[in-house]
C-alpha positions as a Python dict, from the first residue, in 0.01 Angstrom:
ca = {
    (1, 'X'): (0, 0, 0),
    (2, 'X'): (-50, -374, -121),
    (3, 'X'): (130, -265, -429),
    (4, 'X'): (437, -196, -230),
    (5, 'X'): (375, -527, -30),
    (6, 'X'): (412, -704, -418),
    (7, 'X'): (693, -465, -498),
    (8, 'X'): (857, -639, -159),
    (9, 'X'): (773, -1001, -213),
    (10, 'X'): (899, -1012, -552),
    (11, 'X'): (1205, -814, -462),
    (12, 'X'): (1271, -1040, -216),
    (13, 'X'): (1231, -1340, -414),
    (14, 'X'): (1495, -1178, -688),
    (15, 'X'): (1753, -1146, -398),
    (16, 'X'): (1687, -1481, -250),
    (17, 'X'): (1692, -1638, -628),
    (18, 'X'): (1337, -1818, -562),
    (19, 'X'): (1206, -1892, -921),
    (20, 'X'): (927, -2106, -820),
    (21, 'X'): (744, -1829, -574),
    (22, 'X'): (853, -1537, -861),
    (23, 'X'): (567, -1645, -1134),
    (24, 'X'): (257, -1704, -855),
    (25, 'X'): (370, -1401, -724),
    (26, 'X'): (344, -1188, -1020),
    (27, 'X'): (-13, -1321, -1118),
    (28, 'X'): (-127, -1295, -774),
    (29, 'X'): (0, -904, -784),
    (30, 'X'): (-186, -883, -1124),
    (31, 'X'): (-529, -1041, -979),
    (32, 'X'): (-531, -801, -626),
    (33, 'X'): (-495, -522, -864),
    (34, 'X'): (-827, -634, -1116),
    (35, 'X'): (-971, -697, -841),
    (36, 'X'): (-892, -408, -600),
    (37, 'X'): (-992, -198, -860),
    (38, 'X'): (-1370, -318, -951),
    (39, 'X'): (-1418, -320, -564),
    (40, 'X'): (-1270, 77, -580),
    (41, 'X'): (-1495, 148, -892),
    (42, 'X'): (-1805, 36, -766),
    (43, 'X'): (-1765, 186, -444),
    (44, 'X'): (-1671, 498, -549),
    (45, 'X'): (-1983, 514, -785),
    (46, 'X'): (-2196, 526, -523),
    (47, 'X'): (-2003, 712, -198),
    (48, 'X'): (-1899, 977, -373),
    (49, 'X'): (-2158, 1192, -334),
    (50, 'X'): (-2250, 1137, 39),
    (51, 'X'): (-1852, 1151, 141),
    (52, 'X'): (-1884, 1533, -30),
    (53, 'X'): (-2151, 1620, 175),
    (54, 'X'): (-1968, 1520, 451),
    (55, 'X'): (-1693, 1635, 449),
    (56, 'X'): (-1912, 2011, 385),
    (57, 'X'): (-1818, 2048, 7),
    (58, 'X'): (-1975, 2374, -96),
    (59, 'X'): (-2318, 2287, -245),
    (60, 'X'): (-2234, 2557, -553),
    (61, 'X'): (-1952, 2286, -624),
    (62, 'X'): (-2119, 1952, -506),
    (63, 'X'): (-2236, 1873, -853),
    (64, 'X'): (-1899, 1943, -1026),
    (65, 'X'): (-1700, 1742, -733),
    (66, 'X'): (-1971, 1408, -707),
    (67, 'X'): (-1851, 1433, -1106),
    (68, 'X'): (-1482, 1441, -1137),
    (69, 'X'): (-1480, 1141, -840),
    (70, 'X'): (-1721, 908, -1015),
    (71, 'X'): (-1507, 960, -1325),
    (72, 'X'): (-1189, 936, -1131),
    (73, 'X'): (-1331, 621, -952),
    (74, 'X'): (-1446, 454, -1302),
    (75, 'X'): (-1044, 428, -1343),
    (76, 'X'): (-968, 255, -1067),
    (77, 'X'): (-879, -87, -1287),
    (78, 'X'): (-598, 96, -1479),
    (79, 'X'): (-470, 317, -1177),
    (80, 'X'): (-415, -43, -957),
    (81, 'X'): (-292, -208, -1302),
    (82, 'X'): (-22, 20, -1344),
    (83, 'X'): (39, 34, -963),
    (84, 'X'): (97, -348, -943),
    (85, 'X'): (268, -322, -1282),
    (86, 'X'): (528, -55, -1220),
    (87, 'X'): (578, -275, -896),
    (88, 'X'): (665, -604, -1094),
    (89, 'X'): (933, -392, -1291),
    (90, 'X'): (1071, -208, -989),
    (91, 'X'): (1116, -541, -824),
    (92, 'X'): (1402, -631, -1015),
    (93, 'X'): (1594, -277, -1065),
    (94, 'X'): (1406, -184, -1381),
    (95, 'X'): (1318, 213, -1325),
    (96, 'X'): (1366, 328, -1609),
    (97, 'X'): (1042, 126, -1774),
    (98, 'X'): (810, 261, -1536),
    (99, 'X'): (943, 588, -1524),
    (100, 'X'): (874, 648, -1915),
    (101, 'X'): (527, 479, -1906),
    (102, 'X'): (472, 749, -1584),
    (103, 'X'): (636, 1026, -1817),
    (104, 'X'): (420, 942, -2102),
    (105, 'X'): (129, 928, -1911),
    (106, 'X'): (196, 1226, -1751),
    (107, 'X'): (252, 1431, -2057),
    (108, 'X'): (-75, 1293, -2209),
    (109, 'X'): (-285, 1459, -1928),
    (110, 'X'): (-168, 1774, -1952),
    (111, 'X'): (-240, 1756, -2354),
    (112, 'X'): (-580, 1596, -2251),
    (113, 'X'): (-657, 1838, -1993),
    (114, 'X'): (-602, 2153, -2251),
    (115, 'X'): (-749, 1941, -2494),
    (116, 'X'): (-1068, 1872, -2311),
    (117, 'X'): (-1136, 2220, -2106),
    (118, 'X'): (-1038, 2498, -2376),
    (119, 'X'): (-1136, 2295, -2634),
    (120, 'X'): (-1394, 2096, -2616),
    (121, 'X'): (-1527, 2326, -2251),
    (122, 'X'): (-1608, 2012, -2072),
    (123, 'X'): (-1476, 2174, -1766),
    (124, 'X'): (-1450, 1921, -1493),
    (125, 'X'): (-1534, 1574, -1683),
    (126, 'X'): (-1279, 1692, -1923),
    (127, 'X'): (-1003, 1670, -1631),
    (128, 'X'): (-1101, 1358, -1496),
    (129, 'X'): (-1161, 1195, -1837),
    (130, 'X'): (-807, 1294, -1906),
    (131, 'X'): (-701, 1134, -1583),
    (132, 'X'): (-829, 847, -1653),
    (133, 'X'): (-743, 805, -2028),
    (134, 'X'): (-377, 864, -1918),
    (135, 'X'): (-386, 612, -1643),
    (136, 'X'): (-535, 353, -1868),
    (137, 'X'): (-212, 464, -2089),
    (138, 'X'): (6, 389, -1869),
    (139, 'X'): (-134, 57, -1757),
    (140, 'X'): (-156, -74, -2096),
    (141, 'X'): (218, 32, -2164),
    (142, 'X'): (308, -167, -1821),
    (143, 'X'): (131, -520, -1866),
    (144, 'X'): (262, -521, -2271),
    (145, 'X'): (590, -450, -2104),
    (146, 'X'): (494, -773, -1870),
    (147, 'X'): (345, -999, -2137),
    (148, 'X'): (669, -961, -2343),
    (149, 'X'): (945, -1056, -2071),
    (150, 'X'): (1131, -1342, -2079),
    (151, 'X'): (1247, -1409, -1764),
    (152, 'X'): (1004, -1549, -1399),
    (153, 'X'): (818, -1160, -1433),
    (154, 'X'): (662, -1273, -1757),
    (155, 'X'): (304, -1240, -1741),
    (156, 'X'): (-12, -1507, -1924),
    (157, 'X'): (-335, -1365, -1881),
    (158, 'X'): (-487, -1713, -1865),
    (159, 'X'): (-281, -1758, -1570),
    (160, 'X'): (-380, -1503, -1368),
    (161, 'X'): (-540, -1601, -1015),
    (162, 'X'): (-444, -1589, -644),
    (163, 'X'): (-173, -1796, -431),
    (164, 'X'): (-271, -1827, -110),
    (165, 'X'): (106, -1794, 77),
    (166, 'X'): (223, -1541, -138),
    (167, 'X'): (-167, -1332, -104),
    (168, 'X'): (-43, -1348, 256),
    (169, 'X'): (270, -1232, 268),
    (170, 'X'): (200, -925, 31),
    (171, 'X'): (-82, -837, 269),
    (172, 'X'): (155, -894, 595),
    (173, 'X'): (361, -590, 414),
    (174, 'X'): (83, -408, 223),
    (175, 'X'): (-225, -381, 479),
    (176, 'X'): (12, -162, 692),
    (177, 'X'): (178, 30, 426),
    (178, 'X'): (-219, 93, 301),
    (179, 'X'): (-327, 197, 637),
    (180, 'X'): (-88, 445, 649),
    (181, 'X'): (-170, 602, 277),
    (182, 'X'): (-521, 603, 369),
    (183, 'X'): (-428, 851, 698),
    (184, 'X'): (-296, 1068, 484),
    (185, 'X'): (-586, 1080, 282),
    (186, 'X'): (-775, 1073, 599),
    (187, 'X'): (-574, 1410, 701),
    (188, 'X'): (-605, 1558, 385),
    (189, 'X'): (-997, 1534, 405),
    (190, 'X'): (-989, 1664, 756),
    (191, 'X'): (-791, 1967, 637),
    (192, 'X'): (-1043, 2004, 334),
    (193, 'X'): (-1359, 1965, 550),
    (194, 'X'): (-1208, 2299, 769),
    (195, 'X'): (-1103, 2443, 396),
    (196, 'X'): (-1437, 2398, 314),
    (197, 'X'): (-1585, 2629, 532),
    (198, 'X'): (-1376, 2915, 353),
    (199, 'X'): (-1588, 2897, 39),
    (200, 'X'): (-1537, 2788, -373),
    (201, 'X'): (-1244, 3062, -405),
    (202, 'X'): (-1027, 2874, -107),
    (203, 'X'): (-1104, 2544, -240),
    (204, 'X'): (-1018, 2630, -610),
    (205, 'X'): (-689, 2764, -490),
    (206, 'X'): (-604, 2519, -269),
    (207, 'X'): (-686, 2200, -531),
    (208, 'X'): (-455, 2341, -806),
    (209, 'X'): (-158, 2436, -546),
    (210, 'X'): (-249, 2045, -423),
    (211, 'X'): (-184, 1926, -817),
    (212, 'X'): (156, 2115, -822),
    (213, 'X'): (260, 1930, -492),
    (214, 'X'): (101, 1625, -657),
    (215, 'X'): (439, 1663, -914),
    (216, 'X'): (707, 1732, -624),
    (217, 'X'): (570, 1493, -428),
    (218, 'X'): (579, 1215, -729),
    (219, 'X'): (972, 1293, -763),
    (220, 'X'): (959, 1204, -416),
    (221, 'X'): (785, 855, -391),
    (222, 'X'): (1057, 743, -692),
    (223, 'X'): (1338, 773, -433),
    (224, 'X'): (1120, 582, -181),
    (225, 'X'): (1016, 289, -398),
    (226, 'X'): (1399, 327, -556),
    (227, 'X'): (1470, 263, -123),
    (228, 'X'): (1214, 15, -52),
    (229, 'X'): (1310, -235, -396),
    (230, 'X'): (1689, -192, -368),
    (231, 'X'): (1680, -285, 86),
    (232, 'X'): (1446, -586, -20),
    (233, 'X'): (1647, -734, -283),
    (234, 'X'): (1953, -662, -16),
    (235, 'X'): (1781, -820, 256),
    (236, 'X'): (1688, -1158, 63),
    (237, 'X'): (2057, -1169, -60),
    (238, 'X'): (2111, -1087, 373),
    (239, 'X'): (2319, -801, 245),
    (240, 'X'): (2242, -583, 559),
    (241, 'X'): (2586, -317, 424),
    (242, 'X'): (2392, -266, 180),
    (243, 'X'): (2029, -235, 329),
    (244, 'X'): (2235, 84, 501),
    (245, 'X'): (2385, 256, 204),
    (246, 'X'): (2087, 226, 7),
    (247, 'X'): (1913, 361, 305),
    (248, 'X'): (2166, 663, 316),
    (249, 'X'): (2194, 739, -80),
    (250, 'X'): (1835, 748, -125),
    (251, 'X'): (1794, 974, 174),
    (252, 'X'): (2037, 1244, 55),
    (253, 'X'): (1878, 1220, -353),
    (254, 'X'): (1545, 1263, -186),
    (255, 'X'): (1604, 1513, 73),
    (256, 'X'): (1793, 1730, -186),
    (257, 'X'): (1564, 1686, -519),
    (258, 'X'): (1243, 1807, -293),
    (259, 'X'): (1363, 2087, -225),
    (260, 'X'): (1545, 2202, -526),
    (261, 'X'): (1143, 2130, -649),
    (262, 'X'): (1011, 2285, -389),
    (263, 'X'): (1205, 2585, -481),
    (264, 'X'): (1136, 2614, -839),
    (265, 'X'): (744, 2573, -778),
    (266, 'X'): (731, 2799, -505),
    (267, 'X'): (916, 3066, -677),
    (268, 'X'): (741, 3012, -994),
    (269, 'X'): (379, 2956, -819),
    (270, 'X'): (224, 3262, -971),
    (271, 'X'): (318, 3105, -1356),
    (272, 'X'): (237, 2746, -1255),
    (273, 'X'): (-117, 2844, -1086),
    (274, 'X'): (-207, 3083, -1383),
    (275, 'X'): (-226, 2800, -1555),
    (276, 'X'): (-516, 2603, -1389),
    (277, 'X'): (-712, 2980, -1298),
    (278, 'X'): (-675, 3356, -1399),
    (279, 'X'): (-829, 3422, -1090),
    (280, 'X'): (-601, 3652, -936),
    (281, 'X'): (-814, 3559, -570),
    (282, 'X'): (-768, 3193, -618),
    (283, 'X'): (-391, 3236, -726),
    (284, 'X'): (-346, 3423, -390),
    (285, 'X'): (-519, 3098, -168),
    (286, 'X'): (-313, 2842, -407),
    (287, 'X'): (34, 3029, -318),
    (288, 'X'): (-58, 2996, 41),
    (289, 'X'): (2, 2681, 17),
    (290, 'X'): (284, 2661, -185),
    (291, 'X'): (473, 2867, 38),
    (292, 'X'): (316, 2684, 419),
    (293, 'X'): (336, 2287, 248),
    (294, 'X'): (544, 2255, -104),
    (295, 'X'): (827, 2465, -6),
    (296, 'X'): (929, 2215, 306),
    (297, 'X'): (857, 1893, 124),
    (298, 'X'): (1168, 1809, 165),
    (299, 'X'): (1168, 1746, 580),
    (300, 'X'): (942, 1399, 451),
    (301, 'X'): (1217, 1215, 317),
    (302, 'X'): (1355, 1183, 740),
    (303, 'X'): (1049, 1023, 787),
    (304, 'X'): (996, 860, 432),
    (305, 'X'): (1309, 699, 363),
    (306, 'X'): (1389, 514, 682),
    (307, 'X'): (1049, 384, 669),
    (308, 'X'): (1083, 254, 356),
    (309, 'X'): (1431, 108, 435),
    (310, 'X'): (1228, -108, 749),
    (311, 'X'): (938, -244, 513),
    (312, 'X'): (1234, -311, 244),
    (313, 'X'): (1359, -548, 544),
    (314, 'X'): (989, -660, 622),
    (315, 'X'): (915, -513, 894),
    (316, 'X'): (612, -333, 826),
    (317, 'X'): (439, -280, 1139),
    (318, 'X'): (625, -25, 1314),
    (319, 'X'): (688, 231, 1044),
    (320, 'X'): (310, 223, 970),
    (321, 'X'): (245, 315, 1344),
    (322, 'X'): (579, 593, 1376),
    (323, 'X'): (394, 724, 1049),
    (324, 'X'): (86, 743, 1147),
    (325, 'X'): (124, 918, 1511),
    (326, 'X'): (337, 1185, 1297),
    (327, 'X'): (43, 1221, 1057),
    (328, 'X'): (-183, 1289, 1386),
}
């Protein structure tokens, strides 16, 4: 969420040509995100295991769970860098950048993840240590891409601290838009707490049908950041013709790319969930959801995109509360 507030205030900046905010805003983006993530590291260190519990984890899984999050939590740094990072770059039209840093990153933990669980049989740990090996990747690839710009976006590490206007005006945008990711999360752990109750064969299903969604739903966000930098840059230029085609372009790619994915993952579930288990019981939970959630992906981008269009303008308020009574 406060990474899309940066991705706004920048953007904004670029269409409204202000060079003097552009720098401080960049370096206040890059300090949030060092220090959003030690806050999220230590934190998760020590809530982990007590969230688990209550949210009625199995206890033959507890140990294995309280695991992957502390290792998954220990990355927090490089998840936020490249967050804030891919942000900067998005700001001012450049996709393609964080799209190959995402790519590459992406490819590396499914190498790592085969790597570190039939390899090396560190089962768990070996997942999250990929995770977090590719996110640190993908952060490094981002700020090198920063450091080496030439333009307002370049970024000196001995400059890196907080404005005070421009920390403002990213939280005005980002508190809301943050809100409303943490919902969904907050959903999702309502849903798991009931899944919970099912036992390890449910959960193990429904966690690797939840990583194939993780992919279609990735496709997904690119058309709503591609929504929210494109409306902001309109709306500091006060293009508002724009601010409506790039509103109605990015709601047709979106609405018609999840579910072509949707499609292919559903109808190729059996393949794509044989790869995480060969569990023919836990296949049969993960297609369940495949089929119920994955397969109408695609309805989001109504609700997505002209969301993302509003906080593009700055108005980020009323999307976050539309948003969050659907995700009630």
């Amino acid at each position: 969420g406060l990474a899309t507030g940066a991705n706004i205030v920048i953007a904004n900046m670029i269409g409204r040509k202000d060079h003097r905010n552009l720098s401080s805003a960049v370096h206040t983006s890059y300090f949030l995100a060092l220090v959003g993530g030690l806050i999220l590291t230590a934190a998760g260190v020590f809530i982990s295991n007590p969230l688990l519990w209550a949210i009625g984890t199995p206890e033959n899984i507890i140990d294995q769970s309280t695991l992957y999050m502390r290792i998954y939590f220990a990355g927090s740094i490089p998840l936020l860098v490249y967050s804030f990072g891919s942000a900067i770059l998005r700001s001012k039209g450049d996709t393609a950048r964080p799209t190959l840093y995402l790519a590459v990153s992406g490819v590396l933990n499914i190498i790592l993840n085969l790597f570190t669980v039939i390899q090396l049989h560190m089962g768990v740990a070996g997942v999250a240590i990929a995770t977090v090996i590719s996110e640190t990747v993908s952060a490094v690839m981002v700020t090198i891409a920063l450091v080496r710009e030439t333009d307002d976006t370049h970024l000196v590490f001995s400059e890196i601290s907080m404005d005070p206007m421009i920390f403002q005006r990213i939280m005005k945008i980002g508190i809301p838009a943050g809100i409303q990711g943490m919902m969904w999360s907050i959903s999702n752990i309502a849903v798991q707490t009931a899944m919970n109750t099912f036992g390890s064969i449910t959960v193990a299903g429904n966690s690797a049908a939840l990583n194939l969604e993780g992919f279609v739903y990735v496709a997904m966000d690119a058309f709503n950041n591609a929504c929210i930098t494109f409306t902001s840059q309109a709306a500091g230029a006060k293009d508002m013709k724009q601010v409506r085609r790039v509103m109605h372009v990015t709601l047709i790619l979106m609405t018609g790319s999840s579910a072509a994915a949707g499609l292919l993952v559903s109808g190729f579930g059996n393949q794509l969930l044989s790869l995480y288990t060969n569990d023919p019981d836990v296949i049969s939970a993960g297609m369940v959801r495949l089929h119920y959630v994955v397969l109408w992906l695609w309805i989001n981008a109504a609700l997505d995109i002209p969301a993302a269009s509003m906080r593009g303008i700055g108005y980020s308020n009323t999307p976050t509360l539309v948003m969050m009574i659907g995700i009630v």
